[in-house]
C-alpha positions in Angstrom: -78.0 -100.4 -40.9 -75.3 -98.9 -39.0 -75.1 -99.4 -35.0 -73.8 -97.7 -31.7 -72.5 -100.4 -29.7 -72.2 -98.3 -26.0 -70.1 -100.0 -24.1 -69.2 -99.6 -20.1 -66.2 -99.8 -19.6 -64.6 -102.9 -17.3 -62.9 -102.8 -14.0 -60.9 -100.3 -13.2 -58.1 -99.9 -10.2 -59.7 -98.2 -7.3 -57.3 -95.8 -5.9 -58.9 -93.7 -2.8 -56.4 -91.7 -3.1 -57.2 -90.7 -6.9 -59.7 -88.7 -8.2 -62.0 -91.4 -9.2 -62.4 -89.8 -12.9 -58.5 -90.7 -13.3 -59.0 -94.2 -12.7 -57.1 -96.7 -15.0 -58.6 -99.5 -16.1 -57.4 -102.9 -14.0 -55.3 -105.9 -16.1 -58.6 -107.6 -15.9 -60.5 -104.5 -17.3 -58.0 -104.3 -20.1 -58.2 -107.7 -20.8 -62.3 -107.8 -21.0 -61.6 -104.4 -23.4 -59.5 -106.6 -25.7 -61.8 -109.6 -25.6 -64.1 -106.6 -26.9 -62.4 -105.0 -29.4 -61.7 -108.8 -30.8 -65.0 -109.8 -31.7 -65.4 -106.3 -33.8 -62.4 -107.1 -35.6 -63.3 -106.8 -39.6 -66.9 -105.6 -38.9 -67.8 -102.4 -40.3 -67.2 -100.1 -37.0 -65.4 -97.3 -38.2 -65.0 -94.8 -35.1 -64.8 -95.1 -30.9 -65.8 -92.2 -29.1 -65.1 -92.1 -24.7 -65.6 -89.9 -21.9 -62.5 -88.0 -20.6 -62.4 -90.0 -17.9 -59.0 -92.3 -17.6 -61.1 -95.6 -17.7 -63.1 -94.9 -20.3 -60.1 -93.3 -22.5 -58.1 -96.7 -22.0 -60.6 -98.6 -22.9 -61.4 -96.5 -25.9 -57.6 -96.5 -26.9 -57.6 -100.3 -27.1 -60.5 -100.8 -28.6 -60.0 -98.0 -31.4 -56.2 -99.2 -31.5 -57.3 -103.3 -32.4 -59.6 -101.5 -34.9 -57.3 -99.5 -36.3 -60.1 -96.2 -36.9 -60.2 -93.1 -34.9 -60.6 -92.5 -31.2 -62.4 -89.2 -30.4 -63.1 -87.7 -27.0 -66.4 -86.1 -26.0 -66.9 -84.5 -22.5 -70.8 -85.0 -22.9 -70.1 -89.3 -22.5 -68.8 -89.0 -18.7 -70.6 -90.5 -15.9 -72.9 -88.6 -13.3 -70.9 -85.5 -11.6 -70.3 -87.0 -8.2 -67.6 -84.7 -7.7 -69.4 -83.1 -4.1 -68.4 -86.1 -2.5 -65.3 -88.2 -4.0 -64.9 -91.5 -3.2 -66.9 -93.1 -1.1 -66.7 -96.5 -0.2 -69.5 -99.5 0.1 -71.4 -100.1 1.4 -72.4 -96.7 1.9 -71.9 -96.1 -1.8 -74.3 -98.2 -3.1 -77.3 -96.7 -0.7 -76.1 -93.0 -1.9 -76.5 -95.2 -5.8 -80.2 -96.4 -4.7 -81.2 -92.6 -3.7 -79.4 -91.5 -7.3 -82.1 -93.6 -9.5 -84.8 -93.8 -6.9 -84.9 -89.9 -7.0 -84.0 -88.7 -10.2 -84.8 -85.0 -9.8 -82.9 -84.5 -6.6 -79.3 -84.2 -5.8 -78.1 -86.3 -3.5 -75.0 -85.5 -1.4 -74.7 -82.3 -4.3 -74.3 -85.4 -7.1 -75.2 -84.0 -10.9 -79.4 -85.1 -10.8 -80.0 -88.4 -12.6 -82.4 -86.5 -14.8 -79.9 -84.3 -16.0 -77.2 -86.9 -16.7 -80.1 -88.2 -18.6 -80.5 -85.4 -20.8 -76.8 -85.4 -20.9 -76.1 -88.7 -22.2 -79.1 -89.0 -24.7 -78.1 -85.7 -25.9 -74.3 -86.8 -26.7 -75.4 -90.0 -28.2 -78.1 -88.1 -30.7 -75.5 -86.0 -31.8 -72.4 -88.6 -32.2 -75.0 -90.6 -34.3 -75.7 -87.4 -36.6 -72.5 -85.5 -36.2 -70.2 -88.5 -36.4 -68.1 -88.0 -40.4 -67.7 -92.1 -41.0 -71.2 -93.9 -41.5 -70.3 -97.2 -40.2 -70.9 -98.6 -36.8 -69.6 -96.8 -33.6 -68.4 -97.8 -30.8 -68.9 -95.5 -27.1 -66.7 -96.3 -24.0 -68.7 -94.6 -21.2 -69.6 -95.7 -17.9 -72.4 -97.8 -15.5 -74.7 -95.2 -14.4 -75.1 -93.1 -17.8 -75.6 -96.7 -19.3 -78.8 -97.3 -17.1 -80.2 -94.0 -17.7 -79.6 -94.6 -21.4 -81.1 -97.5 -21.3 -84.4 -95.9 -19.2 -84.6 -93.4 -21.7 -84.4 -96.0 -24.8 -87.0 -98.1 -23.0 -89.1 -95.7 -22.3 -89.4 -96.3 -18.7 -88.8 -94.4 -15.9 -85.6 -94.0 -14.3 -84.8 -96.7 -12.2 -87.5 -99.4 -13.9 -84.6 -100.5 -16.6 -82.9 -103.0 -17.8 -79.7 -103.1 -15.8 -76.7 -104.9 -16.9 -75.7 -107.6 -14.8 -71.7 -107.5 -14.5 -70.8 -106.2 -11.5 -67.1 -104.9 -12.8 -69.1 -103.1 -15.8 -68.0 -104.2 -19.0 -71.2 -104.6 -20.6 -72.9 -103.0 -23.6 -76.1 -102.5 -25.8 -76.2 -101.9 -29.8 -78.7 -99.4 -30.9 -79.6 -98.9 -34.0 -78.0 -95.4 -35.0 -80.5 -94.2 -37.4 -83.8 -95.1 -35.3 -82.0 -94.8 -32.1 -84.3 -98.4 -31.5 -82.5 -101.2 -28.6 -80.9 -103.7 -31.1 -79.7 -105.8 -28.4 -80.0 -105.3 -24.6 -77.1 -105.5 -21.9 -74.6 -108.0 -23.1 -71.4 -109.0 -20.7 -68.1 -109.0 -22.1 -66.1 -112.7 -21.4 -64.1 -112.6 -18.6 
């Protein structure tokens, strides 16, 4: 049985004055992305796939890099379009969060929908299951919110009524099983 292990990535370095998809990840978020790669050492995960976005790319570089297999980049993996509005600081950011699951169909502040990033996500992951060459387990650096509407979607629940992960600085993951798409193992947190 071969698994997708999707991980989001850790902390990051907030920057207001960056674009948050350029984001880096922090030392600490590196660190927690080596303590992850670590533990898969001489398992049978034989690709990482990330977002574009910096965070996720650096995690995905260390992890495929401990691993030694390839790293491949898929636009499809990056977290809800919250472009219309940048940064924006909490508290104010997690009450703009609560509107984003609590109404999936609307766009709030001219954020992508939560349904759609739904459809988005679940999409990517169907095909990188199918589509991906090597047969072994993979491994997806993505991001918080995508993660809980995965996770909605593979618990057949509404959006909003999942399982969340409970690290605050992300860095926490869920294997599925990548021929029955089933939840293997619910949110996990990487050591710190």
């Amino acid at each position: 049985m071969s698994r997708i292990y999707f991980l989001t990535h850790p902390q990051v370095v907030i920057d207001p004055a960056v674009p948050v998809p350029r984001w880096p990840l922090s030392e600490v978020g590196r660190r927690r992305a080596h303590l992850f790669a670590d533990s898969l050492v001489d398992g049978p995960v034989t690709a990482v796939w990330s977002s574009r976005e910096q965070k996720a790319l650096d995690g995905g570089a260390i992890i495929a890099g401990r691993l030694g297999v390839p790293h491949r980049i898929d636009p499809d993996l990056g977290e809800n379009d919250r472009s219309a509005t940048g940064y924006i600081a909490p508290p104010e950011f997690w009450e703009v969060v609560a509107d984003f699951f609590g109404k999936p169909d609307e766009s709030v502040r001219g954020w992508e929908t939560a349904r759609h990033a739904q459809r988005r996500i679940v999409t990517a992951l169907h095909r990188l299951a199918r589509d991906e060459p090597t047969r072994g387990d993979i491994v997806v650096v993505a991001h918080g919110g995508v993660g809980e509407l995965l996770m909605a979607h593979l618990q057949g629940v509404a959006i909003g009524a999942h399982e969340k992960p409970q690290h605050p600085g992300g860095g926490c993951w869920i294997e599925i099983d990548r021929a029955s798409f089933e939840v293997l193992a619910g949110w996990t947190n990487i050591a710190n």
